[in-house]
C-alpha positions in Angstrom: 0.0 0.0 0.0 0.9 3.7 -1.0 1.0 6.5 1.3 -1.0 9.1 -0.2 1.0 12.5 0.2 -0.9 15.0 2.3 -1.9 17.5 -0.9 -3.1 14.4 -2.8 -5.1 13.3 -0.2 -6.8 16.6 0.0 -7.6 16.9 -3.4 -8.8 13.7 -3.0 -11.2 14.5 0.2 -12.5 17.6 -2.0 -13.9 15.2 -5.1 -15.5 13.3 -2.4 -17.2 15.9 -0.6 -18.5 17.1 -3.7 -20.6 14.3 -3.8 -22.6 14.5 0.0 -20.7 10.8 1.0 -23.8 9.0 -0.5 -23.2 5.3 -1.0 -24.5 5.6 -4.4 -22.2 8.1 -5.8 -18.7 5.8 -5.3 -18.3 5.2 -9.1 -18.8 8.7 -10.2 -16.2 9.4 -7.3 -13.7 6.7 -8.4 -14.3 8.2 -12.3 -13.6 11.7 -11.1 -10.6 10.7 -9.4 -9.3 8.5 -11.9 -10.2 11.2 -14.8 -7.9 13.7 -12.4 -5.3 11.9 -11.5 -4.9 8.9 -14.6 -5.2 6.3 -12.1 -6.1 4.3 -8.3 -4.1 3.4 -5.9 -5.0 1.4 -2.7 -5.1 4.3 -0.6 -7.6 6.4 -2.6 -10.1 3.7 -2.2 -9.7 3.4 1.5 -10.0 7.1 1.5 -12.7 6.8 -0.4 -14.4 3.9 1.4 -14.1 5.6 4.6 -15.6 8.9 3.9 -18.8 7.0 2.4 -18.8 4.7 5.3 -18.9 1.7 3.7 -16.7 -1.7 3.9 -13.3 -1.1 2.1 -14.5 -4.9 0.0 -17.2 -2.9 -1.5 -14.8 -0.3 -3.1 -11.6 -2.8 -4.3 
């Protein structure tokens, strides 16, 4: 696993917010990321996983 730098993770925390941490909105979230950035790393999709508070299995 990566550690996510503190900027990245930011930017990272802003696309999220964006979307109100609704369950239903994780692959738009993993798109936007991915569109931004070129690509996923583990530690986005814990991030990601934990601000939609939902099992880390449901995002990998």
């Amino acid at each position: 696993m990566t550690k996510l730098s503190p900027q990245f993770k930011n930017e990272v925390d802003q696309i999220v917010s964006q979307y109100e941490f609704k369950q239903g909105a994780l692959l738009p979230i993993l798109h936007k990321v991915q569109d931004t950035y070129g690509y996923l790393v583990e530690d986005v999709l814990a991030s990601v996983a934990e601000h939609l508070n939902i099992p880390s299995v449901d995002v990998f």
